[in-house]
Each structure stands twice: as C-alpha cells, then as structure tokens.
Rosetta silent file (secondary structure, phi, psi, omega in degrees, C-alpha in Angstrom):
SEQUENCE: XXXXXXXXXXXXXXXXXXXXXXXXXXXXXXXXXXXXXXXXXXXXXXXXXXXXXXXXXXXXXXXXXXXXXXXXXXXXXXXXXXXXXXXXXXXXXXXXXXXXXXXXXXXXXXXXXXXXXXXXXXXXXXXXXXXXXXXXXXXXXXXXXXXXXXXXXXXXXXXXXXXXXXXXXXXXXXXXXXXXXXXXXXXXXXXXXXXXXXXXXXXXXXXXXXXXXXXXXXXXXXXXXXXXXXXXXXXXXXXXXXXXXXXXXXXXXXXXXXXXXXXXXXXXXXXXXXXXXXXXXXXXXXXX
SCORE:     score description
SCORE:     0.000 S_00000001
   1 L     0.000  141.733 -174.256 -112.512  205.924   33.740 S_00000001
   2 E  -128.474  139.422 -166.779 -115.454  203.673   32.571 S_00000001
   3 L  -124.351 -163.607 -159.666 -114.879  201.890   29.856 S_00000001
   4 L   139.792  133.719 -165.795 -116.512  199.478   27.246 S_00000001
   5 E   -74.513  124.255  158.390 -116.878  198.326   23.505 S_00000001
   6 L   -90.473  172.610  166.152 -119.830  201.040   22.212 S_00000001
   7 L  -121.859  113.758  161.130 -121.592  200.806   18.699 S_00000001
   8 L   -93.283  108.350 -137.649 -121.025  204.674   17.509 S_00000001
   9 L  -137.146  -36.766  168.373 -123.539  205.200   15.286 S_00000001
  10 L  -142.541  135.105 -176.273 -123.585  209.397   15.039 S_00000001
  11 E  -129.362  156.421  136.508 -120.674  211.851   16.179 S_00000001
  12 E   -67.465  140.286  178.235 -120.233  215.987   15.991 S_00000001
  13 E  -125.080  120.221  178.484 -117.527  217.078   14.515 S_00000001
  14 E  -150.694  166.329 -118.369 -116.406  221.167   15.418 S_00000001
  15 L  -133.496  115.270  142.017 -113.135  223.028   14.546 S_00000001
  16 L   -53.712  179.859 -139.210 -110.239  224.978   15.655 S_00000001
  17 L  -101.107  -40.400 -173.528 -111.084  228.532   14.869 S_00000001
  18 L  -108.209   99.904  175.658 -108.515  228.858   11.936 S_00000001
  19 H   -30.418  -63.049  173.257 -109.650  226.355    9.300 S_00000001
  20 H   -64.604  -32.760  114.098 -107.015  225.974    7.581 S_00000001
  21 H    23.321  -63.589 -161.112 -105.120  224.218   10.392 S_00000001
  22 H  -126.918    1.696 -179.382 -107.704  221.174   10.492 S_00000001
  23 H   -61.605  -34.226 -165.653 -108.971  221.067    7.183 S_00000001
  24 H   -81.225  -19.801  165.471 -107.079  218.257    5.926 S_00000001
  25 H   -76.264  -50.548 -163.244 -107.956  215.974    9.199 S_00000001
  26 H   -42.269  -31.867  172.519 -111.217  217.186    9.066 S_00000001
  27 H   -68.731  -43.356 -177.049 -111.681  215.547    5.456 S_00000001
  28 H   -67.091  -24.140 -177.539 -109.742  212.600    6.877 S_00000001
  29 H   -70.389  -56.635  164.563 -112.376  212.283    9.579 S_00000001
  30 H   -49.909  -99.678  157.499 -115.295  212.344    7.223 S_00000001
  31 H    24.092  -69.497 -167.856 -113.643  209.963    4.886 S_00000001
  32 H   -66.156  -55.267  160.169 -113.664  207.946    7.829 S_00000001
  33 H   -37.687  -96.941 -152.943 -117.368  208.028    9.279 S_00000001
  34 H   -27.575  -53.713  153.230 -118.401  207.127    5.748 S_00000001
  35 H   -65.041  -15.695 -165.513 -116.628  204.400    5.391 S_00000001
  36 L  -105.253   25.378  162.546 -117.153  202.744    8.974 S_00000001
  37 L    69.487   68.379 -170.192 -121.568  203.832    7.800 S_00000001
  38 L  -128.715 -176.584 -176.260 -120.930  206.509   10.782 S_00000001
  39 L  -149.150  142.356  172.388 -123.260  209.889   10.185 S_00000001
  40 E  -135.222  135.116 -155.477 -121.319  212.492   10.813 S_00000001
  41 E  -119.248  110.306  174.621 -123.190  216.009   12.204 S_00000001
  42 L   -83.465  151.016  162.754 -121.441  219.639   11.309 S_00000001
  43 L   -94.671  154.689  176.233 -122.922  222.620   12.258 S_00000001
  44 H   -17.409  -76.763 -179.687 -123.550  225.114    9.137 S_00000001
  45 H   -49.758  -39.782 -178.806 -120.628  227.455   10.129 S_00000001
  46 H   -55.447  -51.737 -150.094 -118.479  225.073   10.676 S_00000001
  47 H   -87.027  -41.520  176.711 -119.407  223.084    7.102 S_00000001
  48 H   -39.755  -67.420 -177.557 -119.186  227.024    5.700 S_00000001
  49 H   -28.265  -74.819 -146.080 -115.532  227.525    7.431 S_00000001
  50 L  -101.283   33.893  107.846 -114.230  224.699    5.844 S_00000001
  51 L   104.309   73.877 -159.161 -115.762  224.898    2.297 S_00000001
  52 L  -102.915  118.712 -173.164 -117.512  221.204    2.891 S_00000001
  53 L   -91.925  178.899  176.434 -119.097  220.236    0.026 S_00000001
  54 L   -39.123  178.542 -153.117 -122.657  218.424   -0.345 S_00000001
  55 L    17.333   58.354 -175.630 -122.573  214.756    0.857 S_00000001
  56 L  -113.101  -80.115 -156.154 -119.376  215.130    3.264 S_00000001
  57 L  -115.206  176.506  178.966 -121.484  215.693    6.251 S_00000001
  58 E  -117.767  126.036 -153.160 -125.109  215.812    7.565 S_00000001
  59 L  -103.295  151.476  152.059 -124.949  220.379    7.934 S_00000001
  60 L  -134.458 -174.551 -177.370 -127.380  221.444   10.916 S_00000001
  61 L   -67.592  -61.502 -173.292 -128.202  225.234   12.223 S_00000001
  62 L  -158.269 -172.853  178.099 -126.119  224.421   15.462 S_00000001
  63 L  -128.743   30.454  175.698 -125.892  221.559   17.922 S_00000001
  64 L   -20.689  -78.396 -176.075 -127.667  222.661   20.854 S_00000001
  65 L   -76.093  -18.109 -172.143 -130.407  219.786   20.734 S_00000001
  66 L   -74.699  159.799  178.614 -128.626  217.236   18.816 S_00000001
  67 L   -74.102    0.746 -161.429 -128.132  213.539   19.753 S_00000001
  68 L   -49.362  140.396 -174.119 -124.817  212.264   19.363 S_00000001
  69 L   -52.528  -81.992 -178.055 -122.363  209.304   20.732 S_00000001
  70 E  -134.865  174.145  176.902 -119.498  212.366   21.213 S_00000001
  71 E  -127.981  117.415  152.884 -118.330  215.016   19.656 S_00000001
  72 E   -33.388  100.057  157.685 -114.599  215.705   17.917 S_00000001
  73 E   -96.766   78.761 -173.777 -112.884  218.897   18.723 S_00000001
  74 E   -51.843  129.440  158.485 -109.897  219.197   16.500 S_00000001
  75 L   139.161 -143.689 -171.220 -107.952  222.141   17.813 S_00000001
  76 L   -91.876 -174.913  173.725 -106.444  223.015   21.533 S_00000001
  77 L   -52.009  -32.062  175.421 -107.988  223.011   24.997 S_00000001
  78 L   -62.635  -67.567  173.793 -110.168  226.281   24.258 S_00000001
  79 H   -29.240  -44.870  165.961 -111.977  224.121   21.369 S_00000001
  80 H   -55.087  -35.859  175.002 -112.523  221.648   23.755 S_00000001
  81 H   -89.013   -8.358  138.414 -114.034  223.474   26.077 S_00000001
  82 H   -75.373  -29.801  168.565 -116.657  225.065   23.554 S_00000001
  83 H   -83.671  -18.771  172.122 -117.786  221.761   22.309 S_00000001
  84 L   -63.297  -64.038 -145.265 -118.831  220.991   26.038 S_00000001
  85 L   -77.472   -5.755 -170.977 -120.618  224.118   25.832 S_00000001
  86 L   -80.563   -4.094 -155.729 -122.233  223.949   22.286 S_00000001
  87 L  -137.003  140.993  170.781 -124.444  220.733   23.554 S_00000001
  88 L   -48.249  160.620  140.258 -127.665  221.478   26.265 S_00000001
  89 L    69.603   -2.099 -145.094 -126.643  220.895   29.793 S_00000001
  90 L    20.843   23.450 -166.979 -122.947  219.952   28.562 S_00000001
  91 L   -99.958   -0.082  151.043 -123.526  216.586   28.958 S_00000001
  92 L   -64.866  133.504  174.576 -122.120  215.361   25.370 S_00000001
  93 E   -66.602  161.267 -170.043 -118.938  213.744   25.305 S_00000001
  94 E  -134.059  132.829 -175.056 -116.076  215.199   23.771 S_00000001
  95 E  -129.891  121.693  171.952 -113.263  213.730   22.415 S_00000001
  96 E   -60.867  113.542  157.243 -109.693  216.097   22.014 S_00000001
  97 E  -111.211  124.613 -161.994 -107.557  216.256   19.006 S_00000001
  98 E   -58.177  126.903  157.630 -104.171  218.515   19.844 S_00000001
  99 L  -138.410    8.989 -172.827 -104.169  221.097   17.108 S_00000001
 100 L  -125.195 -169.499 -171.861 -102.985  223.684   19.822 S_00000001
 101 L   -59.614  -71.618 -172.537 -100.367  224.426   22.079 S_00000001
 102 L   -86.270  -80.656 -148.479 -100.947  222.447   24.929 S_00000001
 103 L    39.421   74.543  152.828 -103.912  219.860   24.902 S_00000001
 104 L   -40.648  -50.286  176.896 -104.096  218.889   27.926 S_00000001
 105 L  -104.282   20.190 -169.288 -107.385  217.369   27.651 S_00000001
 106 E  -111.975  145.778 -155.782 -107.195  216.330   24.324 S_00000001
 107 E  -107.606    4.641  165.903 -107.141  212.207   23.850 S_00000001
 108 E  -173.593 -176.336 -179.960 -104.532  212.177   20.722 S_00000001
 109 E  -126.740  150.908  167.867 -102.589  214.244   18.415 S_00000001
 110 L   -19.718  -50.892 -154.620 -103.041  214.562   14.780 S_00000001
 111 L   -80.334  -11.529 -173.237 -100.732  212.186   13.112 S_00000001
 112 L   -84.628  -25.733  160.508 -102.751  209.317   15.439 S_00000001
 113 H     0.683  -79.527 -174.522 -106.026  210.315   13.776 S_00000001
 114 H   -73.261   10.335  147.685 -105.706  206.932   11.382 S_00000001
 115 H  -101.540  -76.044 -179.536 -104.818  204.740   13.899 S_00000001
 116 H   -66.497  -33.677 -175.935 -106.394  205.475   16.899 S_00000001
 117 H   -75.281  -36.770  161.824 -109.709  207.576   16.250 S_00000001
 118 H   -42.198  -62.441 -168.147 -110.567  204.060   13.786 S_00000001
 119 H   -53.393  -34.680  167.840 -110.298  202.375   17.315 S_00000001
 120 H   -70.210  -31.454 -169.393 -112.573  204.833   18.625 S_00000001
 121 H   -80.829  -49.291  169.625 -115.295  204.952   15.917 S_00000001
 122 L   -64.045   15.079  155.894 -115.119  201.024   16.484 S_00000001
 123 L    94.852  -19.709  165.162 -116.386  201.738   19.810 S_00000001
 124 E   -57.103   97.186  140.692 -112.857  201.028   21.729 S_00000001
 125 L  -174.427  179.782 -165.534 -112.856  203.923   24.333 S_00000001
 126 E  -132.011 -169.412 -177.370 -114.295  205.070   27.594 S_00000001
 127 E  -132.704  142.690  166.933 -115.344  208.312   29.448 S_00000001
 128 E   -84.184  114.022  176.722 -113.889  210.597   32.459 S_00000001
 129 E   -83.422  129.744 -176.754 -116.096  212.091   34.254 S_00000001
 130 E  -107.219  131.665  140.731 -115.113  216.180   35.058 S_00000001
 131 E   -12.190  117.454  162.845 -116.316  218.529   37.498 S_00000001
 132 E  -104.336  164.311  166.892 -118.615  220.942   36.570 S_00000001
 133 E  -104.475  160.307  170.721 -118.713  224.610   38.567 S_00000001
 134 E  -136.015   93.832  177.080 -122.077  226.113   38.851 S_00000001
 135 E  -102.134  133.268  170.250 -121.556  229.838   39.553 S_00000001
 136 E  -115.786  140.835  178.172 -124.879  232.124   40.418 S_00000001
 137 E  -157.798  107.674 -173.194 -124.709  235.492   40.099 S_00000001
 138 L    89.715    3.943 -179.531 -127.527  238.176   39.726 S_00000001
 139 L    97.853    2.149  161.080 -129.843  235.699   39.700 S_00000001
 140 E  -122.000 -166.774 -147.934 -128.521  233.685   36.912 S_00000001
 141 E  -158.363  140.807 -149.278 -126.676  230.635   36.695 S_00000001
 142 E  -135.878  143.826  166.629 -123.859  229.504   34.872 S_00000001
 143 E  -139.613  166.450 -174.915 -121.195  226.415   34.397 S_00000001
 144 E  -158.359  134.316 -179.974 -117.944  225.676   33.836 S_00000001
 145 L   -75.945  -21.660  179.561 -115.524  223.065   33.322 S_00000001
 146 L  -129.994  -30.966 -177.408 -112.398  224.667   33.994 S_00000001
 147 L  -152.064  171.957  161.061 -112.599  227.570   35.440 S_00000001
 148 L  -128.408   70.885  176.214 -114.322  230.986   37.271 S_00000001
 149 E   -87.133  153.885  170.186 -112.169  233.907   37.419 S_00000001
 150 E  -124.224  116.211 -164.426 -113.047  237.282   38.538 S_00000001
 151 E   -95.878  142.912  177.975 -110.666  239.733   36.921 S_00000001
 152 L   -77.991 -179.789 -175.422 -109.957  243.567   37.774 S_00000001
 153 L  -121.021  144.881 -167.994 -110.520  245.361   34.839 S_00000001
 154 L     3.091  128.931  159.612 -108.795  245.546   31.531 S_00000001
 155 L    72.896   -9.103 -172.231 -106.026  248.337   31.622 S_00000001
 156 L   -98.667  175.535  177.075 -107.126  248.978   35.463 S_00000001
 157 L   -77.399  153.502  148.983 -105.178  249.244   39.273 S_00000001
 158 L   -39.673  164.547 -170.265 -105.581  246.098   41.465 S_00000001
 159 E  -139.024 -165.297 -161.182 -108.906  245.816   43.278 S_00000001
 160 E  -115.342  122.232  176.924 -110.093  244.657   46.743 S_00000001
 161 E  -112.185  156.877  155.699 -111.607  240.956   46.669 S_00000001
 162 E  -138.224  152.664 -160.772 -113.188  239.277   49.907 S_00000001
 163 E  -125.194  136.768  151.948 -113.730  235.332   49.907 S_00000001
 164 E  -140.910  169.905  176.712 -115.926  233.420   52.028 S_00000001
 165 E  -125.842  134.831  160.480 -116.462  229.194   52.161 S_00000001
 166 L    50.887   40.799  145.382 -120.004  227.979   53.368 S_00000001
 167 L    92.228   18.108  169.990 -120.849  231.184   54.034 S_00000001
 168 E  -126.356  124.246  176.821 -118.002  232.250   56.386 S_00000001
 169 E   -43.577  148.775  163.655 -116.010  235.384   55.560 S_00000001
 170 E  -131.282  -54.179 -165.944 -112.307  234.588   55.831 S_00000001
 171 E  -134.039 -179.204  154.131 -110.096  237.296   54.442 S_00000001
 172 E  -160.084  166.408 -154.871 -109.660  240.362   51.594 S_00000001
 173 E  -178.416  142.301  154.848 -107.279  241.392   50.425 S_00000001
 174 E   -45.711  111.829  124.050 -105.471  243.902   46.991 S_00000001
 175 E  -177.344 -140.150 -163.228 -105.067  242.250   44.297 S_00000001
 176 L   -54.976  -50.760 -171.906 -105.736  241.030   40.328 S_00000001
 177 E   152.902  170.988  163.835 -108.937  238.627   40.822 S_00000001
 178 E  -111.054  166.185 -177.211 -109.260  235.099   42.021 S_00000001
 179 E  -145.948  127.148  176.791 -109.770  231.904   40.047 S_00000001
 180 E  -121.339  118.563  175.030 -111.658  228.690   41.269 S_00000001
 181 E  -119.120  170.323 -177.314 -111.184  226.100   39.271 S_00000001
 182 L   -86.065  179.699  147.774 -112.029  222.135   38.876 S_00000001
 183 L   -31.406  -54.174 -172.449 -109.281  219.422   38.655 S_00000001
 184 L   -78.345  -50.372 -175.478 -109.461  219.780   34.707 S_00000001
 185 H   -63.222  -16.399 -143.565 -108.658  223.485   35.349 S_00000001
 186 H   -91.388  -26.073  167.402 -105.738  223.076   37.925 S_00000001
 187 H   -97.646   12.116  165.552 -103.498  223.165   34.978 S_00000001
 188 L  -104.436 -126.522  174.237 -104.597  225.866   33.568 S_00000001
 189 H   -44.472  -35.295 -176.111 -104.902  230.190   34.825 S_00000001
 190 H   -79.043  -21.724  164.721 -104.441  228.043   38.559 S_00000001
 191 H   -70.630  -66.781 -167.808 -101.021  226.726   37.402 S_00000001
 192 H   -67.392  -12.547  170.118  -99.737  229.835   36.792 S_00000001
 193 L   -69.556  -11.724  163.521 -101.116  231.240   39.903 S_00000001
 194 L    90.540   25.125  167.163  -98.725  228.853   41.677 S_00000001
 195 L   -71.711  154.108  162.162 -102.245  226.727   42.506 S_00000001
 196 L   -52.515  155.194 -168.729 -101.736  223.267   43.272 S_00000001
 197 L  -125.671  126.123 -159.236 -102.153  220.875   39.844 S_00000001
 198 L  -114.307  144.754  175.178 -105.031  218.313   41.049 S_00000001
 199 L   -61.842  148.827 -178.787 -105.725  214.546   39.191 S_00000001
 200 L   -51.092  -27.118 -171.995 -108.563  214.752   36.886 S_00000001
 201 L   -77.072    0.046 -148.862 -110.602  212.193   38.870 S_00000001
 202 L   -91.617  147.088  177.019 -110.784  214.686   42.155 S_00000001
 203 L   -98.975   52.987 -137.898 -113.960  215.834   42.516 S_00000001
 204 L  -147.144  149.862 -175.623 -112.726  219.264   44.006 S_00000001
 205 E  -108.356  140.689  171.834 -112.748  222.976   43.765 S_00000001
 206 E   -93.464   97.055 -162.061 -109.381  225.148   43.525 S_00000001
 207 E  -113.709  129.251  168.754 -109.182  228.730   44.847 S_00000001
 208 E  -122.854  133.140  176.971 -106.240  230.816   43.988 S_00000001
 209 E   -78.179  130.662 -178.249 -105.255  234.494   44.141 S_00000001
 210 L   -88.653  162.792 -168.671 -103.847  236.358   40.817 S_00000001
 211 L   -30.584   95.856  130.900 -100.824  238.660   42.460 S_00000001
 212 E    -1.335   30.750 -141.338 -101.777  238.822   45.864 S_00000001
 213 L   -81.324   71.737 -179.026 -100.588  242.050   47.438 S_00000001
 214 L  -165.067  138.161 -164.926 -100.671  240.149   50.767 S_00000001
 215 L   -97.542  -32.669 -178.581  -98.286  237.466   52.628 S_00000001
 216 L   -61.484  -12.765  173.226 -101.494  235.189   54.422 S_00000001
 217 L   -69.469  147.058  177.248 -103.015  233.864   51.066 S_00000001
 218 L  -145.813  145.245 -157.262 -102.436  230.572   50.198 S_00000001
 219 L   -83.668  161.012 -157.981 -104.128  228.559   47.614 S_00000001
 220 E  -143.111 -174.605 -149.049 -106.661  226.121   48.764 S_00000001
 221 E  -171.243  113.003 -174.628 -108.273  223.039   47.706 S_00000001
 222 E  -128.377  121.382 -167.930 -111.921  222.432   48.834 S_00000001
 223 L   -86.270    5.749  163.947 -113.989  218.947   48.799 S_00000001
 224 L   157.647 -175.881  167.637 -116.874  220.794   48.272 S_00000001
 225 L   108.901 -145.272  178.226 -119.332  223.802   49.831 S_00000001
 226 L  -146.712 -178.185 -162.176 -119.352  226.984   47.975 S_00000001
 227 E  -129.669  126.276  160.195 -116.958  229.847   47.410 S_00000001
 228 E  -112.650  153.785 -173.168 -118.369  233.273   47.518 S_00000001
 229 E  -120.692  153.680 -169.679 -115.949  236.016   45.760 S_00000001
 230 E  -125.106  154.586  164.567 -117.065  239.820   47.084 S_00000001
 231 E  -120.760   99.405 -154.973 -116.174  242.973   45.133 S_00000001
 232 L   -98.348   10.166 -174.817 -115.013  245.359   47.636 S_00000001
 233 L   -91.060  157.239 -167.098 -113.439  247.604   45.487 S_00000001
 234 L   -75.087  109.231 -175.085 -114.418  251.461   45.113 S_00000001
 235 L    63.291   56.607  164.652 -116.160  252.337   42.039 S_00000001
 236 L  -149.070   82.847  162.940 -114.490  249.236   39.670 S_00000001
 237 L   -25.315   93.277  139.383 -116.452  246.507   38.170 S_00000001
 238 E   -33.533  161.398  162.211 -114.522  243.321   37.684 S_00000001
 239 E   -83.950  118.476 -177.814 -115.154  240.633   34.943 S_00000001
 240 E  -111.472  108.635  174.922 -116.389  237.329   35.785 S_00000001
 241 E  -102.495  125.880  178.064 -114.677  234.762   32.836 S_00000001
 242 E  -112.702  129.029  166.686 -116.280  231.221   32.479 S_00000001
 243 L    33.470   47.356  128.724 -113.422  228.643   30.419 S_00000001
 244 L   120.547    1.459 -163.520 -111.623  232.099   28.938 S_00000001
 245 E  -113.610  150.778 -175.263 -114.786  233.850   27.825 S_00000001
 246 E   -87.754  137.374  176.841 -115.999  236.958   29.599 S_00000001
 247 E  -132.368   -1.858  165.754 -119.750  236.511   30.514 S_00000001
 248 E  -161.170 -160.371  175.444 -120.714  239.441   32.882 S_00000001
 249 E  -135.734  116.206 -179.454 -119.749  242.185   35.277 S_00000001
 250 E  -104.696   88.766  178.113 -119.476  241.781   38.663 S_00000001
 251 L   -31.569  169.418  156.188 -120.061  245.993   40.095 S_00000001
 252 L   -74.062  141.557 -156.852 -118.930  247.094   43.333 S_00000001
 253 L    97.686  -27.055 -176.188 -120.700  245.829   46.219 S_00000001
 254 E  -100.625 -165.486 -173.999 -121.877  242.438   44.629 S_00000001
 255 E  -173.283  155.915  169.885 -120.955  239.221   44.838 S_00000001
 256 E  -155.707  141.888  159.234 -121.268  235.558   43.118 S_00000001
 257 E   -92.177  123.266 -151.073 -121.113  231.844   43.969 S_00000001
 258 E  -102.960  116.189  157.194 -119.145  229.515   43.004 S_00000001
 259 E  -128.556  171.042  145.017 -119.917  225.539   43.976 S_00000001
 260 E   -78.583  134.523 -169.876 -119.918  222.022   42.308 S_00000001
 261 E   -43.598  148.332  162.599 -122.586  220.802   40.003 S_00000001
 262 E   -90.902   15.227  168.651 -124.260  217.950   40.955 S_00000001
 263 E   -88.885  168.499 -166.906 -123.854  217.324   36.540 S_00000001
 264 E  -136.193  165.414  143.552 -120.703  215.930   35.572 S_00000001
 265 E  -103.287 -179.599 -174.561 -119.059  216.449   31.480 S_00000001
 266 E  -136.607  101.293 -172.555 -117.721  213.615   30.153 S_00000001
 267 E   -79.955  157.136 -179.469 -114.286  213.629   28.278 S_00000001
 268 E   -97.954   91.765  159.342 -113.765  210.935   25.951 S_00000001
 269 E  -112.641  160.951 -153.960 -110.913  208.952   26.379 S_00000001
 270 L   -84.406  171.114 -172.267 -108.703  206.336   24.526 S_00000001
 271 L   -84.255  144.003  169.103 -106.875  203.149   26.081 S_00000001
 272 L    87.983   20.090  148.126 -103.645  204.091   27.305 S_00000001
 273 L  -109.032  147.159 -158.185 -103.978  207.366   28.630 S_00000001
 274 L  -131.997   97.940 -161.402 -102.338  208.408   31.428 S_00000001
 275 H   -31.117  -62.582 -158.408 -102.681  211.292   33.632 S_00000001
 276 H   -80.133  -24.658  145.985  -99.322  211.642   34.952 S_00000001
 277 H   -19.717  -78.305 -167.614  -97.991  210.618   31.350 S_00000001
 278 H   -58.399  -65.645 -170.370  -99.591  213.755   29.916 S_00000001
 279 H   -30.121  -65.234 -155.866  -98.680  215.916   33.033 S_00000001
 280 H   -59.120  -65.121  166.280  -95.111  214.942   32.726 S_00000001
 281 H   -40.949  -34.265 -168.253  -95.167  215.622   28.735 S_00000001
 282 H  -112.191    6.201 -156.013  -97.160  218.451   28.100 S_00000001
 283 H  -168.673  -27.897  171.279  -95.901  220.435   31.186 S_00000001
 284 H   -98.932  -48.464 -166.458  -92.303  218.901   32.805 S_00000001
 285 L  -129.137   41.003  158.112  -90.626  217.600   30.049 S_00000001
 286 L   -33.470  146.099  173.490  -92.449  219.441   26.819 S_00000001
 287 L   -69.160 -175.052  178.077  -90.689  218.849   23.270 S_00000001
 288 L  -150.291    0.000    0.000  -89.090  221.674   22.402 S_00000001
C-alpha cells in the first residue's frame, strides 16, 4: 500500500441506492468538507435522492470527467464498485464506507465516520492498487474490478462452456457459467464457487466453474495470459456480468476474452487495515 500525508482539496461523494440508509452520514460528511474548506462534488441524482439543499454540495450532471482526490461510497461492496465505474478509465480512488452486508472493500464502518474519515480528509491515508480485467468481446472492450461471469440463462438448463489459456483449448464441460475474477473478487461469486480467496496485492486472475457437472475441474489461479470462455451450447445465449451488472449476450458459437489490464483502480485505504483482519471478520468469525 503506498502511503503519504496528501492535501485533499476536492472529493465525490455517491450513495447506497436506498437514501434513507446514508442520509444522515451523508450530511455528516458535508458538514465535514465545509468545515476542513474541502469542496465536496455530488452528482445531480444523487443531490436529488437525498433532498440536498443549495450550498451543501457543489451538484454536477454526473462524474464522468471530473477531477477529484477520491471519491466516498457510503453503502456495500456493489456501491463501491460503481464509483470505480462512474469516473473515465476507473482510475479515481475510492474510499468504502460499510452501509451493506459485507464490505469487504470498504476502509471503515459508519460509526468511525467522525474519527477516522477527519484523518482522511487531513490527508492521513494511502492507496491499494487492484487488478483490473479487460474482457473483449464482439469487438468491444470492457473492465472490471471484480469479476467476469458468463451465466446460462435466467430460468434455463445448464449449458456447455469450453475454456482455453493463451490460446490453448483445455477442457468443456455442463454446467452454470464460469467466473474469472481478480484478487478483490476472490471473495466474492469465486468464494462461493469453492475458488481459492487470493490477497488483494496479487496481481492474478481466478477461474472457477459454477456447478460443474464434471469431476476434472478444478479452480485455477493464473499469473497472467488470457482466458478465453466458448459457448458451446445448442441454441442458448449466456449472459456475460461485469461487477454484478449484466452487459451483453454471449450467442452460441461465440466467445470472449478475459485478461489483465495493464490500468490498475486504486482503493483508498486508512492506517491500520489489515487484510487478514478483515478476512477473518467479515467472513470466519462475522458478528452475528
């Protein structure tokens, strides 16, 4: 993690989905830029959602083009994973606040907000760099921080997948889709696939089978090269899902690639987090 005193000077601010949830940090956040002179940049909907009135925030269309130190994502991992994508190129940092289930990748929970995110606005925190995937398909191109999956479809029978690495077929095989994921990802759709759970710092892609109807798969862990997934099944599109969102159809007959980005995102994180901490908390020994 590289770390370093910054002078934060402008931040994003975006939302869980359900408003009400985050309104009352969200106010606490603002509150807070203001006082520490900090400009803080909402997009429209968001300053709509959450009923913001004039001088709270600096309101923009969206935040495609904007400049910013990082950007807040109050909610769960899915928020998180939408403010990388909400910025060109994903290369704004993002910094997680748990308002969801898990938050994995999220760099504090709520009630630390007035302690810790002050430490942050004062320029105490550093950045992680994550794996991006860069899947082509059809001739366009695509990224992702956490994941690829290619899913049979909705309501449908298993389907026929074939895999190759660096361009050599290895198997097919019946069964749900596959999922190649990042590092960041390993704990996510690839944990329950009984994928290996990889440190954030790995620079490495994860290929896993969703129920298998086969005893030779095994999930694999690749330093780099590309993954092609084939769709060998008879008359049945699959789905191809980037970080939970469906973004195309991969027909029968086709195919798409999966490698790593030479781009990196950059999570934002505070002193004193600890990978194995988090694992162990959010995933061995959860409160209950």
């Amino acid at each position: 993690m590289k770390r370093g005193r910054r002078l934060v000077k402008r931040i994003a601010v975006i939302t869980h989905r359900r408003s009400e949830v985050t309104n009352s940090a969200l106010r606490e956040i603002l509150a807070m830029c203001r006082e520490l002179d900090i400009e803080a940049v909402i997009p429209r909907q968001e300053a709509e959602k959450s009923s913001l009135s004039a001088g709270e925030a600096t309101v923009v269309p969206d935040l495609l083009r904007e400049q910013v130190d990082f950007c807040v994502a109050l909610g769960g991992d899915g928020t998180i994973l939408r403010a990388f994508s909400r910025f060109q190129d994903m290369e704004t940092p993002v910094l997680g606040i748990n308002f969801g289930r898990i938050g994995f990748l999220s760099g504090m929970a709520p009630e630390e907000i007035g302690e810790r995110l002050r430490e942050v606005l004062r320029g105490n925190y550093g950045f992680m760099d994550l794996t991006l995937l860069r899947l082509v398909h059809g001739g366009t191109c695509d990224m992702a921080v956490n994941d690829v999956v290619v899913h049979k479809p909705e309501g449908g029978t298993s389907i026929r997948i074939g895999y190759a690495i660096g361009g050599l077929k290895m198997d097919s095989f019946s069964c749900d889709g596959m999922v190649i994921s990042t590092a960041a990802g390993s704990t996510a759709y690839n944990l329950s696939n009984g994928g290996p759970v990889a440190s954030l710092d790995l620079d490495v892609l994860i290929v896993s089978a969703i129920a298998p109807h086969t005893l030779r798969f095994r999930p694999l862990v690749l330093g780099g090269g590309d993954v092609e997934i084939f769709n060998q099944a008879l008359g049945s599109s699959a789905s191809i899902c980037v970080d939970g969102r469906v973004c195309a159809q991969l027909p029968p007959g086709e195919s798409l690639t999966v490698s790593i980005s030479d781009r990196k995102a950059k999570l934002v994180r505070v002193p004193g987090t600890d990978f194995y901490r988090v694992l162990r908390d959010k995933f061995i020994h959860p409160p209950t």
